[in-house]
C-alpha positions as CSV (number, residue, x, y, z in Angstrom):
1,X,0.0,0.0,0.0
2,X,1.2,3.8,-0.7
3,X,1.2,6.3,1.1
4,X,-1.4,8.1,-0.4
5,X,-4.9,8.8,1.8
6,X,-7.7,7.5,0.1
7,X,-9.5,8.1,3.1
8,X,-12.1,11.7,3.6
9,X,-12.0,14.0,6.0
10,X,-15.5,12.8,7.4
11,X,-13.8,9.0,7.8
12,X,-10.3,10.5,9.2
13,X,-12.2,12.3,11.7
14,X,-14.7,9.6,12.5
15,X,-11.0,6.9,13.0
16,X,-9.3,9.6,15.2
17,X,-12.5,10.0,17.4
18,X,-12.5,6.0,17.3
19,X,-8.9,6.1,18.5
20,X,-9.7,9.2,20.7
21,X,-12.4,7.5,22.9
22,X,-10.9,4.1,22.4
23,X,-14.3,2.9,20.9
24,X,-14.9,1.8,17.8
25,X,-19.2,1.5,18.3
26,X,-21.4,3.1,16.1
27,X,-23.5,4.3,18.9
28,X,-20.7,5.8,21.1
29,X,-19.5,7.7,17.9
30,X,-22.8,9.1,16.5
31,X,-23.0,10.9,19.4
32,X,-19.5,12.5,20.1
33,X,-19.6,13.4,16.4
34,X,-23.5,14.7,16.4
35,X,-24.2,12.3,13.2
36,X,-26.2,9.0,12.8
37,X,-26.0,5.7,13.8
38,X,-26.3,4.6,10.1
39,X,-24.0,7.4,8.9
40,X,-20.9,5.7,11.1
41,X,-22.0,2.4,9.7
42,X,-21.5,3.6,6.2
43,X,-18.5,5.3,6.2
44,X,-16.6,2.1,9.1
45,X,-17.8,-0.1,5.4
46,X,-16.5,2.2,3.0
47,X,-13.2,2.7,5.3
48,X,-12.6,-0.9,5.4
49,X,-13.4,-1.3,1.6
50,X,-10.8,1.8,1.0
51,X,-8.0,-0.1,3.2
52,X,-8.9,-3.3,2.8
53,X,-9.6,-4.4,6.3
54,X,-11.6,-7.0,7.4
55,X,-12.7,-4.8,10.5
56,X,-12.9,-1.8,12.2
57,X,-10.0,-2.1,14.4
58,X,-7.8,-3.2,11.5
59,X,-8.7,-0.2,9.7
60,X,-7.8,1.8,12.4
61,X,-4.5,0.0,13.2
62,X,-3.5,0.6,9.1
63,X,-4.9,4.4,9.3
64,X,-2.3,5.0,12.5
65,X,0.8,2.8,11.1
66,X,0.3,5.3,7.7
67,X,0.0,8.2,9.8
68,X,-3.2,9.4,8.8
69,X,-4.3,9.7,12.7
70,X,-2.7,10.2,15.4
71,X,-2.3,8.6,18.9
72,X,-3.8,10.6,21.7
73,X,-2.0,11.8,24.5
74,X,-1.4,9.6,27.6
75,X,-4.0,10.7,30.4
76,X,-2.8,12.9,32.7
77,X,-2.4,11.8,36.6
């Protein structure tokens, strides 16, 4: 695989909030991004079909090892 981000803004956003919260439900993430239930469903398929993982944790795992998201920082004590 390149480099290159075949990825939107939408799904980079919708990974790094994944990542963020350390959740990867449809639920959890509808409602820290303020979109639907069946919006995150669509766009976690269309991910995986972009990257060619078989799930959503893959997909995130590929989208950090290219870079396109980052980690977040370690919680503070």
């Amino acid at each position: 695989m390149n480099n290159r981000n075949p990825l939107t803004s939408t799904q980079i956003r919708l990974l790094q909030a994944g990542l963020n919260h350390r959740t990867v439900n449809s639920r959890k993430l509808a409602r820290l991004l303020y979109i639907s239930n069946n919006t995150v469903r669509t766009e976690f398929q269309q991910i995986c079909i972009n990257l060619g993982a078989h799930e959503r944790t893959e997909a995130l795992i590929i989208a950090l090892q290219m870079g396109w998201i980052e980690l977040p920082p370690p919680p503070s004590k």
